[in-house]
Structures are given as C-alpha cells and as structure tokens.
C-alpha positions as protocol buffer text, in pm:
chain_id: "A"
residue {
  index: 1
  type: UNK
  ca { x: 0 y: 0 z: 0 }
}
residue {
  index: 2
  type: UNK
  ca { x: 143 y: 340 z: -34 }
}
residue {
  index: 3
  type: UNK
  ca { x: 34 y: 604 z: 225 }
}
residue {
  index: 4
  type: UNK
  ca { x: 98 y: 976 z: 164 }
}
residue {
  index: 5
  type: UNK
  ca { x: 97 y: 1215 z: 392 }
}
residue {
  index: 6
  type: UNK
  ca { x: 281 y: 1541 z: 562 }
}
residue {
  index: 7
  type: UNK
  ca { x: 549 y: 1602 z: 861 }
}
residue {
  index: 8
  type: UNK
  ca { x: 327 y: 1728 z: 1118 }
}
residue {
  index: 9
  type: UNK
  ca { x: -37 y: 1827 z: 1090 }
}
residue {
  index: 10
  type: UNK
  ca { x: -60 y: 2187 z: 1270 }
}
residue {
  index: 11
  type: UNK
  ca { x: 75 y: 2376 z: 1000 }
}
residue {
  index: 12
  type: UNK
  ca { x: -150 y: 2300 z: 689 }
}
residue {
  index: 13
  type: UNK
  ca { x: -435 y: 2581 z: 680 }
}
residue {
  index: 14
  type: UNK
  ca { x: -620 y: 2442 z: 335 }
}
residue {
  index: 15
  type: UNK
  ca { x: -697 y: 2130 z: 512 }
}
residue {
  index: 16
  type: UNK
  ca { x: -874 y: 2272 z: 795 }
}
residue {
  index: 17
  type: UNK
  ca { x: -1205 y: 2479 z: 882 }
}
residue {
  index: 18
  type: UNK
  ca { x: -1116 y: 2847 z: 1009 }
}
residue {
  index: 19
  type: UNK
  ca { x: -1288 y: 2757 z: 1332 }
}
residue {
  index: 20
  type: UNK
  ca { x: -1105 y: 2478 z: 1425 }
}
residue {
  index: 21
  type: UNK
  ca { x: -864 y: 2483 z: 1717 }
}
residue {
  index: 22
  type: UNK
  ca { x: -528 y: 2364 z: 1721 }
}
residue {
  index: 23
  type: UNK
  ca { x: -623 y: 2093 z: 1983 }
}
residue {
  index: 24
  type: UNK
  ca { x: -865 y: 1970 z: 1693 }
}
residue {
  index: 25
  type: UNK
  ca { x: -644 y: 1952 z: 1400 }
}
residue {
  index: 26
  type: UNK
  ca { x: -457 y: 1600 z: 1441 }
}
residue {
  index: 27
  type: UNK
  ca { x: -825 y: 1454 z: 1449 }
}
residue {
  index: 28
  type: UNK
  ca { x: -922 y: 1647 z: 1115 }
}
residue {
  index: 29
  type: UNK
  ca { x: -633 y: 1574 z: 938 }
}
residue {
  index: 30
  type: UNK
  ca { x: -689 y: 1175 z: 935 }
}
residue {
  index: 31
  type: UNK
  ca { x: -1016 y: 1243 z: 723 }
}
residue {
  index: 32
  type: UNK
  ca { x: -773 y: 1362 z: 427 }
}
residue {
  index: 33
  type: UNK
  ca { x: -448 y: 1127 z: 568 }
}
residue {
  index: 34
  type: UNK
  ca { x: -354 y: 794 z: 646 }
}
residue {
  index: 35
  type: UNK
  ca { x: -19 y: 908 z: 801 }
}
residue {
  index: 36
  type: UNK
  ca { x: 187 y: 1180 z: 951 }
}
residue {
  index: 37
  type: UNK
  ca { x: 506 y: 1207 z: 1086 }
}
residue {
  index: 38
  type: UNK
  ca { x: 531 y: 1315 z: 1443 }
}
residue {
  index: 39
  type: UNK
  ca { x: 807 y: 1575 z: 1467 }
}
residue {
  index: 40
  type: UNK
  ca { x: 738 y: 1706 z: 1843 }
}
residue {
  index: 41
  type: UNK
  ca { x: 931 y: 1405 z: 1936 }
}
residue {
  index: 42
  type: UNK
  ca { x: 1234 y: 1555 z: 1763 }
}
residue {
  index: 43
  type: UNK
  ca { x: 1244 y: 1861 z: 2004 }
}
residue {
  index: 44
  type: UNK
  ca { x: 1113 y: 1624 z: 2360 }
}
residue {
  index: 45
  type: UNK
  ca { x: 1030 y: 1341 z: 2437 }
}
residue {
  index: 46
  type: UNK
  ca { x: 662 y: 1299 z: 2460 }
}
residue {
  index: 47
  type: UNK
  ca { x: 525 y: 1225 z: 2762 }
}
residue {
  index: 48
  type: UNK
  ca { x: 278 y: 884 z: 2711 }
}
residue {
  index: 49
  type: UNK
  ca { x: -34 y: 1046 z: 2857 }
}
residue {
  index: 50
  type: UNK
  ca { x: 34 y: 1280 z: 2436 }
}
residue {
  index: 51
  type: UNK
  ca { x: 67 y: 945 z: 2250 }
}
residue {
  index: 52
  type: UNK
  ca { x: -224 y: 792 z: 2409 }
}
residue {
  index: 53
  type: UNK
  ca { x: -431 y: 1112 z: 2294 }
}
residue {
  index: 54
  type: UNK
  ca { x: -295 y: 1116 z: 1944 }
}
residue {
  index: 55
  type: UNK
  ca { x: -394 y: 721 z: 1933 }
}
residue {
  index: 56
  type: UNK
  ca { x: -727 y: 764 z: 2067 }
}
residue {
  index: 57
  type: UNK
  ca { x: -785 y: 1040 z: 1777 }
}
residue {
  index: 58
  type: UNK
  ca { x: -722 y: 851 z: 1508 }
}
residue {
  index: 59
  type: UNK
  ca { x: -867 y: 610 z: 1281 }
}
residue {
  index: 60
  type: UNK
  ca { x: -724 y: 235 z: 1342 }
}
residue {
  index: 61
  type: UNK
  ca { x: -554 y: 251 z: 1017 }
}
residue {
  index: 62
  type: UNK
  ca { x: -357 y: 569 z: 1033 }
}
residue {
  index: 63
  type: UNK
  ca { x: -8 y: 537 z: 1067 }
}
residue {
  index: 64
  type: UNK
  ca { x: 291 y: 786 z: 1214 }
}
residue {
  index: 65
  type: UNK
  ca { x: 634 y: 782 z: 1181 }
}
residue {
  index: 66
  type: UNK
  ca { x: 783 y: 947 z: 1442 }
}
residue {
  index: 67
  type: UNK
  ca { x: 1127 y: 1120 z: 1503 }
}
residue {
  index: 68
  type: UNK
  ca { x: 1390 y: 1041 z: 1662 }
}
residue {
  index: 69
  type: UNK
  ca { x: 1456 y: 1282 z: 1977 }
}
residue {
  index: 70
  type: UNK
  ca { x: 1726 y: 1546 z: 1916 }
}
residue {
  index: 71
  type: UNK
  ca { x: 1986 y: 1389 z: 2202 }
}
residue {
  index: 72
  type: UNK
  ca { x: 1942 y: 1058 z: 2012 }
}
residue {
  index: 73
  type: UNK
  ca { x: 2046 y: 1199 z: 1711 }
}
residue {
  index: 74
  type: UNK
  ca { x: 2355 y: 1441 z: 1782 }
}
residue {
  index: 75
  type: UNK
  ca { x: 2163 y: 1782 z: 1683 }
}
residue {
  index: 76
  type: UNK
  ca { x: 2211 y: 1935 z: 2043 }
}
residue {
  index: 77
  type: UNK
  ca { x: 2596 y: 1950 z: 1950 }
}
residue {
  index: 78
  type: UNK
  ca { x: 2657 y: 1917 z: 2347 }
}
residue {
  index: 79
  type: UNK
  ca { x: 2557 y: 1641 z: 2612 }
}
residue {
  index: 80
  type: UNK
  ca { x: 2309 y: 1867 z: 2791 }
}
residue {
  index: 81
  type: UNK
  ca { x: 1982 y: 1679 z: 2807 }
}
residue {
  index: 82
  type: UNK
  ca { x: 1722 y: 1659 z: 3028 }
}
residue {
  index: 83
  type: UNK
  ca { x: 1855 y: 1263 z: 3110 }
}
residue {
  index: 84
  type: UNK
  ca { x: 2193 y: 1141 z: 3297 }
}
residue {
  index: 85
  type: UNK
  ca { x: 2273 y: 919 z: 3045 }
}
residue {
  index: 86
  type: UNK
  ca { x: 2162 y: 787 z: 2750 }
}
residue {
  index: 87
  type: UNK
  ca { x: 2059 y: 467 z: 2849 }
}
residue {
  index: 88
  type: UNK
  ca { x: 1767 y: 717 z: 3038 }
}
residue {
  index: 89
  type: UNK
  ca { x: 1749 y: 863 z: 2746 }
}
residue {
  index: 90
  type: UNK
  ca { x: 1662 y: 593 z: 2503 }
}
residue {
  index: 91
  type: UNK
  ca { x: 1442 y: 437 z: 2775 }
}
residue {
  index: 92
  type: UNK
  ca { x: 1219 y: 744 z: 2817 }
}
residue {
  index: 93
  type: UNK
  ca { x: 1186 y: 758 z: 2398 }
}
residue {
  index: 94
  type: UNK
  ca { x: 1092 y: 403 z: 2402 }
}
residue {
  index: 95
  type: UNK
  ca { x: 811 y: 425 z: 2668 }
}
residue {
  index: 96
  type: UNK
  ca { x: 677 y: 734 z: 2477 }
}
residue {
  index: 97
  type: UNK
  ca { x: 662 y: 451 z: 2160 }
}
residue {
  index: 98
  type: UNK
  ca { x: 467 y: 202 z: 2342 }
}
residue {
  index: 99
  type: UNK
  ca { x: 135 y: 298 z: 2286 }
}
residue {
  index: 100
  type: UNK
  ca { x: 171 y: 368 z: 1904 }
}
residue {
  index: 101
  type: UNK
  ca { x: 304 y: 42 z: 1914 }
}
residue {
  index: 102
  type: UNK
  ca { x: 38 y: -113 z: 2096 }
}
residue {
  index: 103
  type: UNK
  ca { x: -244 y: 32 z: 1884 }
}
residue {
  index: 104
  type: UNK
  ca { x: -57 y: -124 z: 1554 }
}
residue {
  index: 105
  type: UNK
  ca { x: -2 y: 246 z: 1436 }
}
residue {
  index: 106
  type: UNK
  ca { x: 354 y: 283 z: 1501 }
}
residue {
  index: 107
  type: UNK
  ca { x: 499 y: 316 z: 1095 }
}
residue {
  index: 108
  type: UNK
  ca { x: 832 y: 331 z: 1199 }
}
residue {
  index: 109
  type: UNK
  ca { x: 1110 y: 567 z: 1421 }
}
residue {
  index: 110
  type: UNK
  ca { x: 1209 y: 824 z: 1194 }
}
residue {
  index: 111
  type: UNK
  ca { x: 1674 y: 855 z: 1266 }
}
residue {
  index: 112
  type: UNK
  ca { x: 1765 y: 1171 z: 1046 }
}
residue {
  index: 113
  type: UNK
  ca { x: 2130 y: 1238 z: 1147 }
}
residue {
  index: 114
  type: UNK
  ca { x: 2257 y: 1626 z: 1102 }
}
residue {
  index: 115
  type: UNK
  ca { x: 2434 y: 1762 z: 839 }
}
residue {
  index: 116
  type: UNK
  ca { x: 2768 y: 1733 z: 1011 }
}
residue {
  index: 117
  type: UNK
  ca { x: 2718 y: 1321 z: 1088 }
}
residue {
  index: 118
  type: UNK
  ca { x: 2972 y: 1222 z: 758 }
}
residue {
  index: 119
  type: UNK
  ca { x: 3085 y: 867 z: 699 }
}
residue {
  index: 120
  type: UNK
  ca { x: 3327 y: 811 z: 933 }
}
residue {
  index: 121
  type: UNK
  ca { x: 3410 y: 452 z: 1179 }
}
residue {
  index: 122
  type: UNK
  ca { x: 3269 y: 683 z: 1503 }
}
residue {
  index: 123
  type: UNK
  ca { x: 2979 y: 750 z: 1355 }
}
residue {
  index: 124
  type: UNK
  ca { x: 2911 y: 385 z: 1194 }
}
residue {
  index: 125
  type: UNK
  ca { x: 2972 y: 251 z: 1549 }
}
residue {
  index: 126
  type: UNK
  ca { x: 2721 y: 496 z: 1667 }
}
residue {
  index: 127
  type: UNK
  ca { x: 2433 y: 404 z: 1428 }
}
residue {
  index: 128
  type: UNK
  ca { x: 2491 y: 35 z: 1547 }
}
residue {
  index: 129
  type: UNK
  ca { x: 2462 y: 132 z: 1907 }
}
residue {
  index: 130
  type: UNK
  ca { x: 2135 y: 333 z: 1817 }
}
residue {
  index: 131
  type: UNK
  ca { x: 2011 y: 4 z: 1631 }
}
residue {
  index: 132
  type: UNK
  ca { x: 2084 y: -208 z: 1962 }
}
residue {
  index: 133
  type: UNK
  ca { x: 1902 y: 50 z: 2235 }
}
residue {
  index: 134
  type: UNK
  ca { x: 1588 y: 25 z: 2008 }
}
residue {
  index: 135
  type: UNK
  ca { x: 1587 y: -369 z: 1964 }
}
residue {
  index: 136
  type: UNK
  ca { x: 1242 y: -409 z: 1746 }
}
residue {
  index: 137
  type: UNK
  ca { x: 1133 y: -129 z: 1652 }
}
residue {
  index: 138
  type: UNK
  ca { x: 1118 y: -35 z: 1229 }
}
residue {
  index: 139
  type: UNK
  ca { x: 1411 y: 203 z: 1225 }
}
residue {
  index: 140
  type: UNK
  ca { x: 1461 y: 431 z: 913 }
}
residue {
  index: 141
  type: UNK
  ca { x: 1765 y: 610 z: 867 }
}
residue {
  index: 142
  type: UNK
  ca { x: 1840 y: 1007 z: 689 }
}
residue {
  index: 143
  type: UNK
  ca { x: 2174 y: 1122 z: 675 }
}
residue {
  index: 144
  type: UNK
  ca { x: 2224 y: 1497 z: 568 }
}
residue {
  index: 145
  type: UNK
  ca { x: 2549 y: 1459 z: 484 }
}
residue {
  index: 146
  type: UNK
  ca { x: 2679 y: 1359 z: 106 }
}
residue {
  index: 147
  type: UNK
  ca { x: 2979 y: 1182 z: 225 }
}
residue {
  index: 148
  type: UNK
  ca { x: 2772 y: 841 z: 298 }
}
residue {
  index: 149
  type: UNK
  ca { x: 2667 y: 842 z: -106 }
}
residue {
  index: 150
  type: UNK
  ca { x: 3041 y: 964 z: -263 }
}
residue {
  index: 151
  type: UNK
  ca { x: 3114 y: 703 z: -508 }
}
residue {
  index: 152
  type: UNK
  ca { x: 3348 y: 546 z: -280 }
}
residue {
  index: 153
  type: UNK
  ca { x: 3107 y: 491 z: 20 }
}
residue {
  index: 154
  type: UNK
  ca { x: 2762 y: 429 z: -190 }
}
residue {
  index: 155
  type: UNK
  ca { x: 2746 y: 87 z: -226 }
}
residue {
  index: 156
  type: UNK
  ca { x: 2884 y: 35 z: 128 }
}
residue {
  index: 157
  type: UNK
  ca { x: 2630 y: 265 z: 299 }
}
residue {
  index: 158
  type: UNK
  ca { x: 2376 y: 58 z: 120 }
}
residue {
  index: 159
  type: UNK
  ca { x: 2515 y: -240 z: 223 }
}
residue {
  index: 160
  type: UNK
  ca { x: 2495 y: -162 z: 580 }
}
residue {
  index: 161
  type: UNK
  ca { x: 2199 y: 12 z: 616 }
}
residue {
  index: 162
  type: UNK
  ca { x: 2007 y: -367 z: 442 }
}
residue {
  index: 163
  type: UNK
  ca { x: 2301 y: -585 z: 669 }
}
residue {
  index: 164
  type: UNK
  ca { x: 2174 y: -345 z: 1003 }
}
residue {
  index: 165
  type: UNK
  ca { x: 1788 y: -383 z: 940 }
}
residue {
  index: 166
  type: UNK
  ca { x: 1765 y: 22 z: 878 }
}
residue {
  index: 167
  type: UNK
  ca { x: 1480 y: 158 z: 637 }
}
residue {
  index: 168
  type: UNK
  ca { x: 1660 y: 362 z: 414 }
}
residue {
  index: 169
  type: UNK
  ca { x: 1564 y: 684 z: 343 }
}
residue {
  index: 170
  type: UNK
  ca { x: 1471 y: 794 z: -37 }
}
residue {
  index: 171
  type: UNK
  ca { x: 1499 y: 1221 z: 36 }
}
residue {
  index: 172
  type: UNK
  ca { x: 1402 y: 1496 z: -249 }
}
residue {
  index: 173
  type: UNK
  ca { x: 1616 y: 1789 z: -126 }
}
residue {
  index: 174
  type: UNK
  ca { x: 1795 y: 2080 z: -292 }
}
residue {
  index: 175
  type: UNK
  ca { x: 2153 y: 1967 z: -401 }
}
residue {
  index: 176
  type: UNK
  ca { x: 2346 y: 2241 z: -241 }
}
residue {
  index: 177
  type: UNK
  ca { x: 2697 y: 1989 z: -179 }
}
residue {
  index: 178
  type: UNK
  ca { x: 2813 y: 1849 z: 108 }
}
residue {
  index: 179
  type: UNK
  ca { x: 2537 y: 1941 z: 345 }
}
residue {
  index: 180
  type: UNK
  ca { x: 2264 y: 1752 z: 92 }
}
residue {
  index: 181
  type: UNK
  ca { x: 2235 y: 1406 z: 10 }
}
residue {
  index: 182
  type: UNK
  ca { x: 2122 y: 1311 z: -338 }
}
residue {
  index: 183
  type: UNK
  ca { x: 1800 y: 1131 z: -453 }
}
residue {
  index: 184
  type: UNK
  ca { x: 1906 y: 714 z: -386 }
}
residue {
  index: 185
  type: UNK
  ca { x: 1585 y: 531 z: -467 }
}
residue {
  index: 186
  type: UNK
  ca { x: 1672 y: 244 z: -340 }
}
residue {
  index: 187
  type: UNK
  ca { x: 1451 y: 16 z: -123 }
}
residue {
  index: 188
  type: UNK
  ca { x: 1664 y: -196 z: 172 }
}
residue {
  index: 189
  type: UNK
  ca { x: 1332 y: -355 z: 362 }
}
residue {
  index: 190
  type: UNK
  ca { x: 1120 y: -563 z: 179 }
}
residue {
  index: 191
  type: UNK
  ca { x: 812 y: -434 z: 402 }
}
residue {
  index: 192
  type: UNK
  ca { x: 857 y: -92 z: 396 }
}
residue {
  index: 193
  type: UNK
  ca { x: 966 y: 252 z: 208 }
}
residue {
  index: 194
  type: UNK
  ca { x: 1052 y: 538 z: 344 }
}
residue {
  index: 195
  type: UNK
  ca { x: 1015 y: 881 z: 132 }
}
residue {
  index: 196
  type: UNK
  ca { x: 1059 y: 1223 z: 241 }
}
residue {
  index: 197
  type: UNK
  ca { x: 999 y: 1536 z: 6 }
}
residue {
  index: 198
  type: UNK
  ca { x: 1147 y: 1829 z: 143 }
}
residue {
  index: 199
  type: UNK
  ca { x: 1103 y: 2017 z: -152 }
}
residue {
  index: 200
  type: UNK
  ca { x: 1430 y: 2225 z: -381 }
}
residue {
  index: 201
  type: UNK
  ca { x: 1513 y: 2544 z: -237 }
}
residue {
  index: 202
  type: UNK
  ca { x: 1873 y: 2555 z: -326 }
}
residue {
  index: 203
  type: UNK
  ca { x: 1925 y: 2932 z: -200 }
}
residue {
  index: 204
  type: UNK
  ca { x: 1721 y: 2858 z: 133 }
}
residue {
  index: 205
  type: UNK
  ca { x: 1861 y: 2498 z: 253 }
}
residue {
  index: 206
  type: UNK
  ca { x: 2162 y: 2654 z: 396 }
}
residue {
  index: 207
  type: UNK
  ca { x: 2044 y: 2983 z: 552 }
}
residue {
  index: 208
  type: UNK
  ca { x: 2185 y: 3017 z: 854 }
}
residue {
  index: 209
  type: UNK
  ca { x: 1938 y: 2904 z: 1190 }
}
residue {
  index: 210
  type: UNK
  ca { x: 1775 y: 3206 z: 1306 }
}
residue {
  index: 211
  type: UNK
  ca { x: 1476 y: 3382 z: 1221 }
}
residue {
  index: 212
  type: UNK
  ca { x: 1212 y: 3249 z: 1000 }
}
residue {
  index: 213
  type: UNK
  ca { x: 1474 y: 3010 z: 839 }
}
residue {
  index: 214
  type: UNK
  ca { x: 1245 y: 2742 z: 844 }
}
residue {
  index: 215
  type: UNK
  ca { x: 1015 y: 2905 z: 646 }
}
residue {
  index: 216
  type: UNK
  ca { x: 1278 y: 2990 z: 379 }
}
residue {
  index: 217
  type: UNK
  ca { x: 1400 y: 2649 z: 379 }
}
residue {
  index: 218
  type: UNK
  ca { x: 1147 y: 2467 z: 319 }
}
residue {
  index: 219
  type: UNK
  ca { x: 942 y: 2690 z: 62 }
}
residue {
  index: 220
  type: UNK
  ca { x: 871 y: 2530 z: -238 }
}
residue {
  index: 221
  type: UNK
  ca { x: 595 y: 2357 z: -474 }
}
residue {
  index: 222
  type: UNK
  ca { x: 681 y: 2064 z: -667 }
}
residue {
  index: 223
  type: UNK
  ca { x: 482 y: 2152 z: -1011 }
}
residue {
  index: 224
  type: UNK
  ca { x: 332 y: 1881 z: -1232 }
}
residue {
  index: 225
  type: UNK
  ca { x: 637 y: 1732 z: -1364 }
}
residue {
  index: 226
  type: UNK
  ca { x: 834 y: 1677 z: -1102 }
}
residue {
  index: 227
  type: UNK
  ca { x: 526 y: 1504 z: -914 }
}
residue {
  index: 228
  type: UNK
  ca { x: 490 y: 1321 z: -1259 }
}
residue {
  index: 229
  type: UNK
  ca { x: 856 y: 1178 z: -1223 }
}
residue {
  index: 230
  type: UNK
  ca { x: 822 y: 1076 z: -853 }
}
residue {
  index: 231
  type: UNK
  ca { x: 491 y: 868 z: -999 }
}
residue {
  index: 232
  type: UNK
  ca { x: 734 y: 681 z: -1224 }
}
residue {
  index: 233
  type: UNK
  ca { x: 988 y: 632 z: -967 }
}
residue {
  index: 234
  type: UNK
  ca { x: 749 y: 452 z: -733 }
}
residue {
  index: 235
  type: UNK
  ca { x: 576 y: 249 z: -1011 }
}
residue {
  index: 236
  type: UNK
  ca { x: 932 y: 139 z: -1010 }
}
residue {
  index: 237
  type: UNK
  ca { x: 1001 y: 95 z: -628 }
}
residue {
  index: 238
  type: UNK
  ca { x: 654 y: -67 z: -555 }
}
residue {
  index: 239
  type: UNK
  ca { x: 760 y: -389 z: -654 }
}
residue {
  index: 240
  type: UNK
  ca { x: 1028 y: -348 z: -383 }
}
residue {
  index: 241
  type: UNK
  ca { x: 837 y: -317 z: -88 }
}
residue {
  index: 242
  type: UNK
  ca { x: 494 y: -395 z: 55 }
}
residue {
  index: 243
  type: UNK
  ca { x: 428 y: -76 z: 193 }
}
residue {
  index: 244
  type: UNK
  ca { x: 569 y: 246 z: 103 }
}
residue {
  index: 245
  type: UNK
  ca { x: 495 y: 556 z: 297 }
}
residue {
  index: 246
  type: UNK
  ca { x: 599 y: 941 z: 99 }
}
residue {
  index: 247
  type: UNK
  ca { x: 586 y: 1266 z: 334 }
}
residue {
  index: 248
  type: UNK
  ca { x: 548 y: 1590 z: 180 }
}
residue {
  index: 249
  type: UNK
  ca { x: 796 y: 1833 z: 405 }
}
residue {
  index: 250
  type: UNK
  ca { x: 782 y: 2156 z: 208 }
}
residue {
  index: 251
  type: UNK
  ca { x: 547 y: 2323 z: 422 }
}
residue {
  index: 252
  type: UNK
  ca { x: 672 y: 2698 z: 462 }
}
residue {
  index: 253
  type: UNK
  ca { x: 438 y: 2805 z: 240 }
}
residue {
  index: 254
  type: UNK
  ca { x: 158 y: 2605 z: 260 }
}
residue {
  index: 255
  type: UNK
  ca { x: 258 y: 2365 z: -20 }
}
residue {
  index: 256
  type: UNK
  ca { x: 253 y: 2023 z: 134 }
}
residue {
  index: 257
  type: UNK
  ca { x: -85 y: 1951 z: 170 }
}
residue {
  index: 258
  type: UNK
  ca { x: -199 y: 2063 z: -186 }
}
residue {
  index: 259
  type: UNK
  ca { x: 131 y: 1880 z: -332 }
}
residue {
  index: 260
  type: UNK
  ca { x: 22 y: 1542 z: -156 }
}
residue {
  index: 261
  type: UNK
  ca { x: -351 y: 1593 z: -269 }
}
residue {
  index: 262
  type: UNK
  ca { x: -227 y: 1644 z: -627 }
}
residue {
  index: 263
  type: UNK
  ca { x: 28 y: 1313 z: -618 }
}
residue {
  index: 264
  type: UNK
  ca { x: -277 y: 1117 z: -461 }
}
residue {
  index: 265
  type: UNK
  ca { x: -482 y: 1169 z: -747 }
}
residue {
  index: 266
  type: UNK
  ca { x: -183 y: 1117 z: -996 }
}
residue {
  index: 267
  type: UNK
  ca { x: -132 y: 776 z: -832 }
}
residue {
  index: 268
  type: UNK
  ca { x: -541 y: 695 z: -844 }
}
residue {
  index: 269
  type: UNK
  ca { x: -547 y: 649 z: -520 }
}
residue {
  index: 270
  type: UNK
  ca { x: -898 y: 628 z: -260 }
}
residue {
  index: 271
  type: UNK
  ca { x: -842 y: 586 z: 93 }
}
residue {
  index: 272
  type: UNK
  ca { x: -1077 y: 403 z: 331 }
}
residue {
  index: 273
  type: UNK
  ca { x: -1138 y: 413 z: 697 }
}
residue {
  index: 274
  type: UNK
  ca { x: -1014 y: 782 z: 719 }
}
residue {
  index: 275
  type: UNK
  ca { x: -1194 y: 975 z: 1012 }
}
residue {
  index: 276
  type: UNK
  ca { x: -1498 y: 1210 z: 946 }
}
residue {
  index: 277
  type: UNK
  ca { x: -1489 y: 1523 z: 827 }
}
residue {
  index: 278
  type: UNK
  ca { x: -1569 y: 1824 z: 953 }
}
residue {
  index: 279
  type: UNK
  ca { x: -1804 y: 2069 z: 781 }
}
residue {
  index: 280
  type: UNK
  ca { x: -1697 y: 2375 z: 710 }
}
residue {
  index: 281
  type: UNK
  ca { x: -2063 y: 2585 z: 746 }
}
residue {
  index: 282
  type: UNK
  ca { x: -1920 y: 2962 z: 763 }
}
C-alpha cells in the first residue's frame, strides 16, 4: 500500500475549517491522511499520557512515523539533556513509543542524522549502538550529509543500512553539496519505504538558523512534472516493498498539503477508513 501524507499536521491551513482549534487539528487531518510524521518528538520526548491522545484520535488505520529525539540523534551539539545518560534517554523515547506500538499504528522511528554526521568509523559505530538501544522497533535512517553516497562509500552505505535492518531513506532535497544528500531510490526492507519530500530550495537549505529560516528552507511547490517523475519512480520501487509511505515536508508556504492531494490523485489512489470530516458551514 502506499500512504501519503505530511510532517506534522498543525501547520496546513487548506486542510482545515477556520474555526477549528489547534487541539482539533490532528483529528481532522486523518479524514484527508492515512499518516503523519510526528516531529514534536524531535524537540522532547513525549510524555505517554500525548501518544495515548494522538492514538485515541485517530482512525485504526492511520499510521505515524515518528522522530527520533534530538539527544538521540547528535543535533544538540553538546551532552546537555534533560537525562543522565543515555541509556535514560533511550528508555524514556521508548516508553513514549509504546502505545503507538500497541495500537498497531507505530509506521516506523524516523533517525535523520545532522548535516555534520559524515561517513566516518565513530559515527558507523554509533548508528549500530542506536540500532541495539531500540531492539524491534522499524528504524529508518536520513543522513544529511553527502559523504555516505560519494562514489566510494555508496554501495557500502547501502550495504549496511540492508546488513543493520535500517529503512533507508529515499529524500528529495535541494543539491546544495556536502550538506545535501542526493536522490538514492533504493529500497533496503522488503516491508517498507521510506520517502521524504522536502522540496528544492537551493538558495534557502543553507540559511543560517535564526529567524524564519524554516520558512525559507522549506518553501517550495513541486509543479506537475516533477510530481509526474516521482509517480514513475514509485511504479518502479513498488515492486520493492509492501508498503511504502511518501511525506510531503515543504510546508513553509503552505505547499505540502496541496502537493500530496495532487500526487494522490496522480497515483489513483482512494483511501478508506479515514476519520470524518468536519463541515466547514461559515
């Protein structure tokens, strides 16, 4: 099956009725959704009583794939966390999993490494410790750094990412050198895909981290032929894997929701068992 979706539902006005509150909108977005990825994880770890809300909100089909916590994945660039060590630290992430888990509705755990994680032994022995703390769970793994796909380490990354039980992670970004990766559709778990779309802003990717730089960054609309060759590329990678799940991250300016819309119909695709919609009177 392939499920499309968005990274995080708060920020996508066209989906939602101008009355609605925020409190409201996870709810409202699984009548157009069967997935979302769950990025307040990336910034804390969410206590359970949060998860058992979301779950309780949603249809039994939908899906998330949630992020990996910041400390897990080196963006902090120090050791200050709110845990003593990281054995806490994993611990507390994996209790905040369990009741995705226990509902079915847990897609996967969402690693995406900084853009200063290259291909180096440290950090290979890293992702392997990672890969132990979380035992079971569907891992999928984002690097933003091009050194794991230079022509020297390509096949090797590839190689360990199937050989470790990682999801590897297809990614649509601008190619702006060493701090992007380029587009690798390749599929290393038979029973899922992972695909993010973070849209090609070459000048924005890079702007430094202050401000509004996420809404530079991410501000851009895939137009009909560039949704018409990610159609053909998974025709091709559907055959790969049972399930393959595509998030639309170019949401600065609005753009996600009405890109996903417009790659559901291109793909013919009708979902069932979404939640109710709300009506939109005024």
């Amino acid at each position: 099956m392939i499920y499309i979706g968005l990274t995080g539902w708060g920020d996508h006005d066209t989906l939602y009725p101008p009355q609605i509150k925020a409190k409201d909108k996870l709810p409202e977005y699984s009548s157009h959704f069967p997935v979302v990825e769950l990025d307040a994880s990336f910034y804390a770890v969410q206590p359970v009583r949060n998860a058992l809300k979301w779950v309780r909100e949603t249809p039994e089909t939908f899906r998330f794939v949630i992020k990996a916590y910041q400390g897990m994945t080196g963006h902090l660039r120090t050791e200050e966390t709110p845990y003593e060590t990281k054995t806490e630290m994993f611990q507390a992430f994996i209790d905040a999993l369990m009741p995705f888990q226990d509902a079915g509705k847990l897609a996967m755990v969402l690693f995406q490494f900084p853009p200063w994680f290259d291909c180096k032994k440290e950090n290979v022995t890293y992702l392997r410790y990672c890969k132990k703390m979380m035992g079971e769970f569907p891992l999928a793994l984002e690097f933003r750094n091009r050194s794991w796909f230079s022509e020297m380490y390509r096949e090797e990354t590839l190689s360990f990412i199937r050989r470790e039980g990682w999801i590897h992670v297809i990614a649509d970004e601008p190619q702006v050198g060493e701090k992007s990766i380029p587009i690798v559709p390749e599929v290393t778990n038979e029973n899922v895909s992972l695909i993010r779309l973070h849209g090609r802003n070459v000048h924005g990717w890079n702007k430094p981290k202050h401000g509004n730089w996420r809404e530079v960054r991410y501000l851009y609309r895939y137009n009909h032929a560039e949704l018409l060759e990610w159609k053909q590329q998974i025709l091709k990678l559907q055959n790969q894997a049972k399930d393959i799940v595509i998030l639309f991250n170019n949401n600065s300016g609005g753009d996600a929701a009405d890109n996903a819309k417009q790659f559901q119909k291109l793909l013919d695709i009708q979902y069932h068992g979404l939640a109710p919609r709300q009506l939109d009177l005024f």
